[in-house]
N, C-alpha and C positions, 0 to 999 in steps of 0.2 A: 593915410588918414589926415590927409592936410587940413588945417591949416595945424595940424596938432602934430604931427609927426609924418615923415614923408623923405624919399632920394632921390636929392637933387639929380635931375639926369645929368648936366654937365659936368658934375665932378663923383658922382657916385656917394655924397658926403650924405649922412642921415643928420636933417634939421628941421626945423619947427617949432613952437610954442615949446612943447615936453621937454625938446632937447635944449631951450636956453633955461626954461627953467629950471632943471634939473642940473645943469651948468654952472650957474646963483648957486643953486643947492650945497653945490660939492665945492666950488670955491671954498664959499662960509665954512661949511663945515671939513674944511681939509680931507676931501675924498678922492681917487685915484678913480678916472672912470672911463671904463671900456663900451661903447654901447654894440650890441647885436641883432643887427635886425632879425626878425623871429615873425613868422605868422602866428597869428592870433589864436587857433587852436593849441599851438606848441606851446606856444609862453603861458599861458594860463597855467599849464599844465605842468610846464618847466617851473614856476612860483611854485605851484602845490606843493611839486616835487623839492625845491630849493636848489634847481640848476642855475638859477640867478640868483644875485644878490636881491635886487632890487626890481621893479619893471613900470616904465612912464610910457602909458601908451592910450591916452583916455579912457582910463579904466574905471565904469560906474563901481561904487562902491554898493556891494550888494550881501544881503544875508548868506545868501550859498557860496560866494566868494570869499567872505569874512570868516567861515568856519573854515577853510581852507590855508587863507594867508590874510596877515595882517595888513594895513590899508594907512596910513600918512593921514594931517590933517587933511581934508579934504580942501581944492587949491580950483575947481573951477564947475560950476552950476551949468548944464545941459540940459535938453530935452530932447523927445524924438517927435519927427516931423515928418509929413509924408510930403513928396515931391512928384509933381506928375510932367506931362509936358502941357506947356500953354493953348498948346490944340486942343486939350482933353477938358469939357466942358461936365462932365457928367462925373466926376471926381473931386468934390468938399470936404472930404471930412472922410474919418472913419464909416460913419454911419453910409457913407455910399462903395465901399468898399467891398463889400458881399458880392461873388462870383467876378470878381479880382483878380488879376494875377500881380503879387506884391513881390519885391528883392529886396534879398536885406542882405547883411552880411553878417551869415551863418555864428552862431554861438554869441550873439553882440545883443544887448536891449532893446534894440531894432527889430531883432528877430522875436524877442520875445512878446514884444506889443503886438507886432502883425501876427505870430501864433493863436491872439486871443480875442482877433477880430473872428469873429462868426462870419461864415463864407468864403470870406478868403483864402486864396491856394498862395501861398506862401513859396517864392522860388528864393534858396539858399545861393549865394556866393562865398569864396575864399575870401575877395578882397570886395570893397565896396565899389571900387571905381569898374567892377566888374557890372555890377546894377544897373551902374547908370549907360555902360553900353547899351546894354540891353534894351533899356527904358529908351532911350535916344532911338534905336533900330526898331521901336514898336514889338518887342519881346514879351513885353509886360506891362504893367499899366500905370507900376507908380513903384516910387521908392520909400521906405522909411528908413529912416538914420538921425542921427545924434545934428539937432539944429544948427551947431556951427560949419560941421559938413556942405550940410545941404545948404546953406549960404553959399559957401565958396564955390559949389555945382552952379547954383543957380545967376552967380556973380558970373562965372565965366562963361556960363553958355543961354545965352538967350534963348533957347529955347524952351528953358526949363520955368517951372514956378513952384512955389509954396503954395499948400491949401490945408483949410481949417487951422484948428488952434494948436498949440505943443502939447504934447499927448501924454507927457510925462516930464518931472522935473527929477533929476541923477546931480549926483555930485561925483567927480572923478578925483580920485588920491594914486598916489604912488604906493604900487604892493610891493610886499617884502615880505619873507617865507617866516611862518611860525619861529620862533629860536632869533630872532636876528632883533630882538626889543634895542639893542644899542641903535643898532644900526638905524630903528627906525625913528628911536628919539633924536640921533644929528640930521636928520631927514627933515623931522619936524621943527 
């Protein structure tokens, strides 16, 4: 999920925005910190549960997720954005998105927006850089994802672009499981 979290292929090290932030975090407040890479279904679930302490992984802070585990101040403003490819002239907006085929990446706010476009057939991924294969291989037609993503997509690979407006504003916080109130006030 770069530029937010991601492994480096040359050394296998997980880094990114999260992880220096979270880095600050635990300096200041004298924390001891292991990180785990974890897919995105597991860790959600792994919070609920309280198999973590903590988890920094651009995480919108959402109602269904706040009655599960509690959430840090909130540390950085997103939206979700559709990405298409620059060939694709017939793709603006939401509103031309009807009989579609969208990727998102499965359980993410990404997925929830392109759920709630009318027509659209919504194809799920594990990971999101799985999408934009697809999107690149003419699999599908467009992506939606969290705007600083789809920046770094469209940074790297020219072939890509943004269209229409940001379709939603999210604040991302650092979760930490119900019971762990200390924990999340040296957080904050």
């Amino acid at each position: 999920w770069a530029p937010f979290e991601y492994v480096e292929t040359n050394t296998t090290e997980i880094v990114g925005f999260d992880i220096d932030l979270f880095d600050a975090i635990a300096l200041r407040a004298n924390l001891d910190v292991e990180y785990v890479n974890v897919a995105w279904d597991p860790l959600l679930a792994g919070m609920a549960q309280g198999t973590y302490d903590a988890a920094i992984s651009s995480i919108t802070i959402k109602p269904d997720r706040l009655a599960k585990m509690n959430f840090s101040h909130p540390y950085y403003v997103a939206g979700q954005i559709i990405v298409t490819l620059n060939s694709s002239t017939n793709i603006t907006g939401t509103e031309t998105l009807s009989g579609k085929r969208v990727g998102v990446q499965t359980g993410t706010t990404g997925d929830d927006e392109a759920q709630s476009i009318n027509g659209t057939t919504v194809v799920g991924y594990d990971e999101i850089g799985m999408a934009f294969v697809a999107l690149m291989a003419h699999q599908i037609d467009a992506v939606i994802c969290d705007t600083p993503v789809a920046s770094g997509y469209v940074d790297k690979y020219d072939i890509l672009k943004t269209v229409g407006e940001v379709l939603t504003t999210e604040q991302y916080g650092i979760a930490v499981p119900k019971g762990k109130e200390e924990l999340l006030g040296k957080i904050n």
